[in-house]
C-alpha positions in Angstrom: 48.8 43.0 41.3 49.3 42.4 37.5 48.0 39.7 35.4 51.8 37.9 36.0 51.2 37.7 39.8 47.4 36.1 39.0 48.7 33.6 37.0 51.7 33.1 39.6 49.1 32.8 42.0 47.1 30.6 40.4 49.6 28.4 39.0 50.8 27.3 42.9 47.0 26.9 44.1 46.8 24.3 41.0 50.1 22.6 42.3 48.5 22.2 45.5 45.7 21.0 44.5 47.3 18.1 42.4 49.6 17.5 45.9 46.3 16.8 47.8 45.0 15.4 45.0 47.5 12.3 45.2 47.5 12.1 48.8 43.6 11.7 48.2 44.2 8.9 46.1 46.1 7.3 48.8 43.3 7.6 50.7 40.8 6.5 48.6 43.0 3.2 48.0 43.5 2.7 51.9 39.7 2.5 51.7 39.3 0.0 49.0 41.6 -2.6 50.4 40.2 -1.9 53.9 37.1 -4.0 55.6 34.5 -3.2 57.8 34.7 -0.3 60.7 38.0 0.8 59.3 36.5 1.0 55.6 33.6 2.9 56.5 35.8 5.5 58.2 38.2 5.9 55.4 35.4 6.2 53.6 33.3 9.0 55.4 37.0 10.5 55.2 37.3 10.4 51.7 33.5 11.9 50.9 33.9 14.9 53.0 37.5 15.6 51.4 36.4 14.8 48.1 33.8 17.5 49.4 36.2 19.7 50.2 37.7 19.4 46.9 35.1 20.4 45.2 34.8 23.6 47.0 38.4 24.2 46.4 37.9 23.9 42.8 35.3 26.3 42.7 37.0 28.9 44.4 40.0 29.0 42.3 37.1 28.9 39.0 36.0 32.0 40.7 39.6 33.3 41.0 40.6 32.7 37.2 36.7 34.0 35.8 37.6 37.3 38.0 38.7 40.9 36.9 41.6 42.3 37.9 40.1 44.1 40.9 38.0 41.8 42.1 40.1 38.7 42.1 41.9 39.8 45.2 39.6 39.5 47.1 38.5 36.2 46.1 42.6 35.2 47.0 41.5 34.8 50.4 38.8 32.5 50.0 40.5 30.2 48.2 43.6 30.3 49.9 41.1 29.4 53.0 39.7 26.7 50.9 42.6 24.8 49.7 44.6 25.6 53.7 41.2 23.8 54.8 42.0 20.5 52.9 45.5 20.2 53.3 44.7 20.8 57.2 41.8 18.3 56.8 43.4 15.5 54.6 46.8 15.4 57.1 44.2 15.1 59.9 42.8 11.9 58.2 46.5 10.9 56.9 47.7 11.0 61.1 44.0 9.2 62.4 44.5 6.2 60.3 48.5 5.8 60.8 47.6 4.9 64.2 
């Protein structure tokens, strides 16, 4: 792939990052206006996606610090990274509409 198709790529992992991003915040303000059992599980919630996050963000570092060669391969991590939060934040989104 060509330097176009890296910066394609990465582009639309940063615009799914800033998609979870907000729905994290929506989260994160469920928690604060929350009380008691509720509020401590929104807030375990939000520490392991904010965990999450992090390791999102340092997997698409990884892909933009990467040669040309090599940053194929790092593709599938991240894409497994951020596919990991989106499954893990709409897993938290459905358990607290109930």
């Amino acid at each position: 792939m060509d330097n176009n198709s890296k910066k394609s790529y990465l582009a639309k992992l940063s615009g799914r990052l800033n998609d979870l991003d907000k729905k994290l915040n929506e989260l994160k303000a469920k928690a604060a206006s929350s009380a008691g059992a509720v509020k401590a599980d929104y807030e375990k919630a939000v520490d392991e996606l904010q965990e999450k996050r992090k390791e999102a963000e340092e997997h698409v570092q990884k892909l933009k610090a990467a040669s040309e060669e090599g940053w194929k391969e790092l593709k599938r991590g991240s894409s497994k990274a951020i596919d990991s939060m989106t499954k893990s934040i709409d897993n938290a989104i459905k358990k607290f509409k109930k």
